[in-house]
N, C-alpha and C positions, 0 to 999 in steps of 0.2 A: 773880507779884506779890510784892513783897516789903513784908512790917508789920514797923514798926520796934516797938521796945520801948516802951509808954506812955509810962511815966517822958521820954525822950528825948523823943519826941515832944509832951509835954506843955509840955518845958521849950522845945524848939523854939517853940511856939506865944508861949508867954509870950514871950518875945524878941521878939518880931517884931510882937505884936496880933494879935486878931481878926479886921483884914482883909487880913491877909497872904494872899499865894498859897500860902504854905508851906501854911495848912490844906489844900490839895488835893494837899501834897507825900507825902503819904503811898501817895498813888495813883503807881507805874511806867508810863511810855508808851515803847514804841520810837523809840530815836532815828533808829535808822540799820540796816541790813540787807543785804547783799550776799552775791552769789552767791560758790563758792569757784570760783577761776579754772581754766580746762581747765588742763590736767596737773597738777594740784594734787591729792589723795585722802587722806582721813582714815587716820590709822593707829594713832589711841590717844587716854591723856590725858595730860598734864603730871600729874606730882606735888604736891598739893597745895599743898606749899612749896616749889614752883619759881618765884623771885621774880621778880615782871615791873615792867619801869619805865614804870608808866605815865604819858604826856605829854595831860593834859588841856587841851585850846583853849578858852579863854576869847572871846568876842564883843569885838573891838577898838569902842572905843566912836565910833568916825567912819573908819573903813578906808578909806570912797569920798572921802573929803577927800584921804587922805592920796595917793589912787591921781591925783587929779586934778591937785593939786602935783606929782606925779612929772612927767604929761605935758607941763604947763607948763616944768619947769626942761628937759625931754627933749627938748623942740619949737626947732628951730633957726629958728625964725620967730615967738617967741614974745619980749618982751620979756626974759622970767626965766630965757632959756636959759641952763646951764648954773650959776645959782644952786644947788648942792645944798643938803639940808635939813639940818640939824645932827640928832643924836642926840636930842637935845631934843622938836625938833621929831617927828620920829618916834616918838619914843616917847606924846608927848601925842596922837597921833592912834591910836595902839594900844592904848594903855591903857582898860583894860576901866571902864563906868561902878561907880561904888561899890557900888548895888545888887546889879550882875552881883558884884562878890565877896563880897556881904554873903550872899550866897543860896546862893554855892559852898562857901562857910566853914560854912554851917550843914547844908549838907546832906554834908560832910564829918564837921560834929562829930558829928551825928547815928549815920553810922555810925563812931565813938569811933577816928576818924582822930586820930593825935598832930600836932597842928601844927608840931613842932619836925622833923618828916620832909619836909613842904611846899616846895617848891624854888619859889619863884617867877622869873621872866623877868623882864631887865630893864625892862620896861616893863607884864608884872604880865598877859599875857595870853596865858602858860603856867602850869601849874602841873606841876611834875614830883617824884611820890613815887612809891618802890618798896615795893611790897605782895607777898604770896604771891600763887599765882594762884588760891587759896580764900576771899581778901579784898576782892580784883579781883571774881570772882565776886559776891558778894556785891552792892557797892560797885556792881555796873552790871547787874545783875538779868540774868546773862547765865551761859553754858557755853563754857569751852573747851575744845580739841582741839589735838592733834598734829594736823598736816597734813604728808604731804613731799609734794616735787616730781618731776617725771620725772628730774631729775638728781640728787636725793640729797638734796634741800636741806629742812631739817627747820623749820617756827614754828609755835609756839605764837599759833593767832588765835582766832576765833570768828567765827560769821554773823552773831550781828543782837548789839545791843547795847540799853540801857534807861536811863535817866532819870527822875528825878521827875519829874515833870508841869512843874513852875513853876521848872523849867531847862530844856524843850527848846528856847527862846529865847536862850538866855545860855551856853551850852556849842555850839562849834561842832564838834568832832571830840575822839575820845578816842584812843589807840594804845599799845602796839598792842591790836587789836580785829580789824577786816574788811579792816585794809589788808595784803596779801600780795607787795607790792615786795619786789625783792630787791637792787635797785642792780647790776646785773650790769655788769660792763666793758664796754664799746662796741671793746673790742680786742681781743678773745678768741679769733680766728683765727689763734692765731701760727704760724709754721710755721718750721724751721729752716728756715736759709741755706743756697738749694740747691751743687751743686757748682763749678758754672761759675762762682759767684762768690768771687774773689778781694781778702779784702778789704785786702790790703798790694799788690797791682796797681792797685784803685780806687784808695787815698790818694796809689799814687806816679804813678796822672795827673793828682789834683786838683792837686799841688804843682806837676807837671811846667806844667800850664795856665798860659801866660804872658797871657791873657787872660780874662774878664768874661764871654763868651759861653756862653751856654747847651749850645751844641752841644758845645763841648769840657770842660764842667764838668758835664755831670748824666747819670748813667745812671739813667734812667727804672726799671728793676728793682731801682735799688740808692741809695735817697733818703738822701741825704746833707744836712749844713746849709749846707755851699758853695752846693749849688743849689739849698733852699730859700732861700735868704737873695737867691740871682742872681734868683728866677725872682718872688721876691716884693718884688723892689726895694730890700732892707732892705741890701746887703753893704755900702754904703761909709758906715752912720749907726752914728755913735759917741753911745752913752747922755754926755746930761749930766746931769741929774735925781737923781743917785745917791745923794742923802738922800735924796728925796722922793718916790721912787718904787719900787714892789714888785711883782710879780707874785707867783699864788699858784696851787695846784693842791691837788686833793682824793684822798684814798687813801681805797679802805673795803674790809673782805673781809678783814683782816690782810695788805695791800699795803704791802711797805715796799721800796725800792730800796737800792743797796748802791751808795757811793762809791767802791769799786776800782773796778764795771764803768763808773761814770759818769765817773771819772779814767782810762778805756781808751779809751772812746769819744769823749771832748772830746782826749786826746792823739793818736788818727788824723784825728779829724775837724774840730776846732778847738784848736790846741793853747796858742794864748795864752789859752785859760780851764780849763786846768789846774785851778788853783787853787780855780775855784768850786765841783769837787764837794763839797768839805768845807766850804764857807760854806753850805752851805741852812740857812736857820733852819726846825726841825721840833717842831711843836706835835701833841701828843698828846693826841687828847680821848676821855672816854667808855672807856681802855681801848685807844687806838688806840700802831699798832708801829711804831718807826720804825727808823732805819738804826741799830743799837749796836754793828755789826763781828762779830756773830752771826746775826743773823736770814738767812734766805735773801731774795734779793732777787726781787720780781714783776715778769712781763713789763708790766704796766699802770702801775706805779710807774715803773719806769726809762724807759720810754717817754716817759712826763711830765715826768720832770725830766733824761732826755739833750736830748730835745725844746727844751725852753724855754731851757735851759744854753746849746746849740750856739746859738740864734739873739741872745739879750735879756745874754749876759755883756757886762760886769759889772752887770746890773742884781740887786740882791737878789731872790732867789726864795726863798718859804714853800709848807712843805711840811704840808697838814695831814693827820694820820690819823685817822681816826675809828674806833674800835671799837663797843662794845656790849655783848660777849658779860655774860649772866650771871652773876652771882658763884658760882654752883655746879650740880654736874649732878647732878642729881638722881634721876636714872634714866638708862636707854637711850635713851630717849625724847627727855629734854633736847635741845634746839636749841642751833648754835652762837652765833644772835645771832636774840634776839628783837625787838631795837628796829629804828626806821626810822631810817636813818643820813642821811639828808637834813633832818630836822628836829632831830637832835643835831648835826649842824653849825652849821646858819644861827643856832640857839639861840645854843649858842656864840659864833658870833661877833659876833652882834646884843649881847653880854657885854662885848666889848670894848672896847675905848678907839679910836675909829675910826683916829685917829691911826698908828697900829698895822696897820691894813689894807692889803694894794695892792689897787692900781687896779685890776688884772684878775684874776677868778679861773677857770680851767680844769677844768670838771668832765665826763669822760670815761667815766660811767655811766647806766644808764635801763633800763626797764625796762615792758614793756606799761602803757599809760593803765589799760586795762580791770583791772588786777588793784589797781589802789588804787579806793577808793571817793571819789565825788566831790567829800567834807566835806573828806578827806584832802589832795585833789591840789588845791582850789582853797586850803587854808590858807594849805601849804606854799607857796603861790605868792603868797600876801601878807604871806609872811614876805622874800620873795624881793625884791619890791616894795619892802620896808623899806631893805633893804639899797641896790639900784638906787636910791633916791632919795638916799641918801647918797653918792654919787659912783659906787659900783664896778660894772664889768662883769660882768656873770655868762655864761661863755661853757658852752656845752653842746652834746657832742655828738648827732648825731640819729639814731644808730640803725646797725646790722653788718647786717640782713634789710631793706634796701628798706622794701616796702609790709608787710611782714613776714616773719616765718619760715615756710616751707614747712611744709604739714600744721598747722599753728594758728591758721588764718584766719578761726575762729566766734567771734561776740559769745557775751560773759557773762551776756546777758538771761533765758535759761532757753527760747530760742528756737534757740539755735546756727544763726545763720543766718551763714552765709560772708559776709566784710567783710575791710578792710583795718585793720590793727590799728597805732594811732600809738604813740608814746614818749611819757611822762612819766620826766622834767620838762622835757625837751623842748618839749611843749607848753605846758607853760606862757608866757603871751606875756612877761613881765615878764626871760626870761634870751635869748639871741641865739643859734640852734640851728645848728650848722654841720654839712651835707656831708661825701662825699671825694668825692676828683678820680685821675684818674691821668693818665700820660703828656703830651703835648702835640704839639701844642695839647691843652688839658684835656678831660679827656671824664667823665662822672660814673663814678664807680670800680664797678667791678664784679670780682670776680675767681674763675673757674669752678673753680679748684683747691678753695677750700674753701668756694664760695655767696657769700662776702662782697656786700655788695649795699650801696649808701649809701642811710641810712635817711631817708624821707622820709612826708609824711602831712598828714591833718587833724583836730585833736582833736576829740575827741566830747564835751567838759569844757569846754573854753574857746571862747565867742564868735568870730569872726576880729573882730581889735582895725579902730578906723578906720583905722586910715593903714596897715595891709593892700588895704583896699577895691578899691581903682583896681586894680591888679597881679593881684591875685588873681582878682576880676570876669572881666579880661581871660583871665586862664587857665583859668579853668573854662567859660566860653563857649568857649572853643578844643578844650577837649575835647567839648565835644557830649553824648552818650549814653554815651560811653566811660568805664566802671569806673561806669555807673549804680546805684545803691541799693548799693557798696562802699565809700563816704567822704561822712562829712559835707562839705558844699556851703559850709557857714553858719560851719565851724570856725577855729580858729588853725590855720592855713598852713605851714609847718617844712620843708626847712632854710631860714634865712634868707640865710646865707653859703653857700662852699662853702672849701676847702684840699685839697693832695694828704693822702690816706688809703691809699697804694699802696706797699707791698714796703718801710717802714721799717727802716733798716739800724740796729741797736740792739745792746749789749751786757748779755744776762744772766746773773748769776754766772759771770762770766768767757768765754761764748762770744757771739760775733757770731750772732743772729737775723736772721730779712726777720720783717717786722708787718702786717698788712695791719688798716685800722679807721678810722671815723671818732675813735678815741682820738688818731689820730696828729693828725688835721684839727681838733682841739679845740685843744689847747696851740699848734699853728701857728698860728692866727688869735686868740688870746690871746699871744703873743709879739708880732705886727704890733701889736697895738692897744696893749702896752705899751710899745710904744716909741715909737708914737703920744701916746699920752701923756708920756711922756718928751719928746716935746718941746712938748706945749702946755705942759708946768709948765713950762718952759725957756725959753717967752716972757710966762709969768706969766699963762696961761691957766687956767681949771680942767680937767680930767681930764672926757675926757667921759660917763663914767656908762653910764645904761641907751644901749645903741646904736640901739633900732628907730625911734625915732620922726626921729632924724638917716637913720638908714641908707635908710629907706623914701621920706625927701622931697627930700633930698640927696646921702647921701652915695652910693649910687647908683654912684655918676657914677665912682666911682672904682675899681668891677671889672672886672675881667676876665669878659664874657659866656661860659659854656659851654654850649652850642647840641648837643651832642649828648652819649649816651648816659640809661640810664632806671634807675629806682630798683625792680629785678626782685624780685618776692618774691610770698609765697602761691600758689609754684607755679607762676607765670604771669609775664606783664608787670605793669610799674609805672608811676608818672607819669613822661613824658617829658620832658626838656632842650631849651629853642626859643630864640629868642630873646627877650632882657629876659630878666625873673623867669619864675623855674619852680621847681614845686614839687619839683625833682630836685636842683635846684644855688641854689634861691634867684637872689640875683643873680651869683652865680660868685666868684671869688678876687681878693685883696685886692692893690691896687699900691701902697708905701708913699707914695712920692714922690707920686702925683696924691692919695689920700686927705689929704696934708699940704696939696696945693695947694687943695685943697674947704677946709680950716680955716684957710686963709691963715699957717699958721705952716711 
């Protein structure tokens, strides 16, 4: 427990009256408490003044208003479809009641927080200051710790966390604290380009191809954008939309790509987009790296922006990076990024002038549900909400381990009972989680060289939404008993879509790769949707936004069914691919042409 200094406290009181709650602020309760994730183990402390940026969650003062306008403008059957909400509007629906900051400002002043360090959101329901972590301490009647990971990976968090008493209603989540995300790439199988592949014999039969046809335009081991572009209907649609339209993709981990190898790979592989490697516009937040003609370049970065380049030129593409790392190491100990980089983005860009935004963004990271705690992952996803309702897609991939990764198949309950472990943000229902695919006819990707598995699940965080219901129903009655007491029944359902995710032909720092990931299947079905939208702006439509609530009641209609292969992980088998929806492929892969024909443009 922590007593404040009388004086403070006194004055505290006078401020407020007598029948304030504050009199009972002087009492700490637990806010929040979580276990530290398997492979995770303590290994020390942070140095006292090892500074942590803390992002305090303010209680938005009508969130389920604002969630219920989403579905309405989402709903293709709905009168307001496709009205999105201005920034205004979102914001007045987020914005914390005045009380909630009258209560957060005193129990800051209290412990003799300078206000001029106070970062507020634009709509006033974050608060983000950097403290030591002996202030933190303090400030949330808590202990941190070093923890690393089986892989090397070092944060500063802590198990339970604390509160005044007369804020555990008005303060939703603090961070970092108990959330141990790491945002891991969804593409982290690379493996060089084996021998047999040739890749100035591939480009000179794509060129030699006097024809459209799949057979003589795609090597299934060797993914090119000729054939995703053939196989996804997209090759003969020229962007008009070209003010008014953007697509975007996410870097974190200090991923930054290099325009030589993106100027190597659009010259074999699409050569009249040349040009574009050196047009990405790159937004640097928080400390994030981008391309400056030094930096080495990431197989996860290049991936994303050869990716989108080869299909969506000339549409503009943004490239954001997000960093974090601390302003100094303070020991050995120090970690290289203590912050959550999914809520230093969305902050961000909920900052800017919507204007400013594209229509789809590609995010090709996640990271076990089970290692964030549930204040965390359901915020983060009403921050996600905000954006969705303002027009933009939020595309995300679902996962490189199937049902999960082999050997870490126990809950974090203090039970370690073996389960099928989902992705976050994945599950989250408010972004559109996609699949891989491989070969053809498609089959859900799998590839035994290095376990690759496409990730698939059901959260144990989020409700399955309604317009899940009917689909989902249907598939889980079909499984029977099969994978009993290893997946929530009741959860959000993921992938929704699926894309090829198999043997991506890519250049990094100057050599040709194969990729194997749903990283590949994220930007691929973020480049469809943006040129889907390129042309509803082009018949003076709006952009269509969040996708599930079209995709689940209509649009449908416009995949490619994949009926076989299974989402293999924890060791074992995974959910299977049938026909319609399944939770391996969702409803399968995107045709551009019928998807235009479902929106009559």
């Amino acid at each position: 427990m922590i007593v404040f200094p009388i004086l403070l406290a006194l004055t505290a009181i006078a401020q407020v009256g007598l029948t304030s709650p504050v009199l009972s602020g002087l009492d700490y309760a637990v806010k929040e408490s979580h276990n530290v994730p398997p492979r995770w183990s303590q290994v020390g402390e942070p140095h006292p003044l090892q500074p942590l940026k803390l992002n305090i969650g303010l209680k938005p003062n009508n969130v389920d208003l604002l969630k219920q306008h989403l579905h309405e403008v989402s709903n293709p059957d709905h009168h307001r479809y496709g009205q999105h909400l201005s920034a205004q509007q979102v914001q007045s629906f987020m914005r914390p009641t005045e009380e909630t900051l009258r209560l957060v400002r005193i129990w800051l002043d209290e412990n003799s927080i300078d206000p001029s360090i106070c970062q507020y959101s634009s709509s006033g329901d974050w608060v983000t200051l950097t403290l030591p972590v002996s202030e933190a301490e303090t400030l949330l009647d808590t202990k941190y710790h070093v923890y690393q990971h089986d892989d090397g990976t070092n944060l500063v968090r802590t198990t339970r966390w604390s509160l005044p008493r007369f804020l555990l209603d008005h303060i939703t989540t603090v961070q970092p604290t108990t959330a141990f995300l790491r945002a891991n790439p969804n593409g982290n199988t690379l493996l060089t380009v084996s021998t047999d592949i040739d890749v100035a014999k591939l480009v000179a039969a794509e060129n030699a191809a006097n024809s459209t046809t799949l057979t003589q335009n795609c090597n299934w081991n060797s993914m090119t954008p000729r054939c995703l572009r053939l196989l996804y209907n997209t090759y003969g649609y020229k962007p008009q939309s070209l003010d008014k339209n953007k697509i975007g993709f996410t870097n974190y981990l200090g991923q930054a790509y290099n325009s030589s190898d993106t100027e190597i790979f659009l010259g074999n592989f699409r050569a009249e987009a040349i040009s574009g490697a050196r047009q990405v516009t790159q937004i640097g937040i928080d400390g994030g790296v981008w391309d400056d003609g030094e930096t080495g370049a990431g197989a996860e970065a290049s991936l994303d922006v050869q990716t989108i380049l080869g299909h969506v030129y000339p549409t503009t593409v943004i490239s954001y990076s997000t960093g974090g790392e601390p302003p100094f190491d303070a020991d050995i100990l120090t970690p290289t990024n203590t912050n959550e980089p999914y809520l230093t983005w969305v902050l961000f860009l909920l900052a800017q002038d919507p204007t400013s935004w594209p229509s789809v963004i590609s995010t090709s990271y996640g990271d076990n549900e089970q290692t964030v705690p549930r204040s965390y992952a359901e915020t983060v996803c009403n921050q996600f909400a905000a954006l969705t309702a303002q027009g933009i897609s939020l595309i995300f991939s679902s996962g490189d381990h199937g049902v999960g990764k082999n050997n870490t198949c126990s809950t974090n309950d203090g039970e370690n009972r073996t389960s099928f472990l989902p992705v976050f943000p994945a599950s989250c229902p408010y972004v559109t989680a996609v699949g891989a695919t491989k070969n053809y006819p498609e089959v859900v990707a799998y590839d035994p060289r290095n376990g690759f598995a496409s990730g698939s699940g059901f959260s144990d965080y989020f409700p399955r939404p309604e317009w899940q219901n009917t689909v989902v129903d249907s598939y889980v009655k079909g499984l029977g008993n099969t994978f009993e007491g290893l997946y929530n029944k009741s959860g959000r359902a993921y992938p929704d879509l699926a894309a090829q995710g198999f043997r991506y032909l890519i250049f990094v720092n100057g050599s040709a790769v194969s990729l194997d990931g749903t990283s590949a299947s994220a930007p691929t079905i973020a480049s469809v949707f943006s040129l889907v939208n390129d042309a509803l702006i082009a018949k003076g439509k709006p952009t269509l936004g969040w996708l599930n609530p079209w995709l689940y009641s209509k649009g449908h209609t416009a995949f490619t069914d994949v009926v076989e292969g299974s989402a293999i992980g924890c060791s074992g088998p995974g959910f299977s691919a049938g026909p319609g929806w399944d939770v391996a492929s969702g409803f399968g892969t995107p045709d551009f042409e019928k998807i235009r024909d479902v929106l009559e443009v």
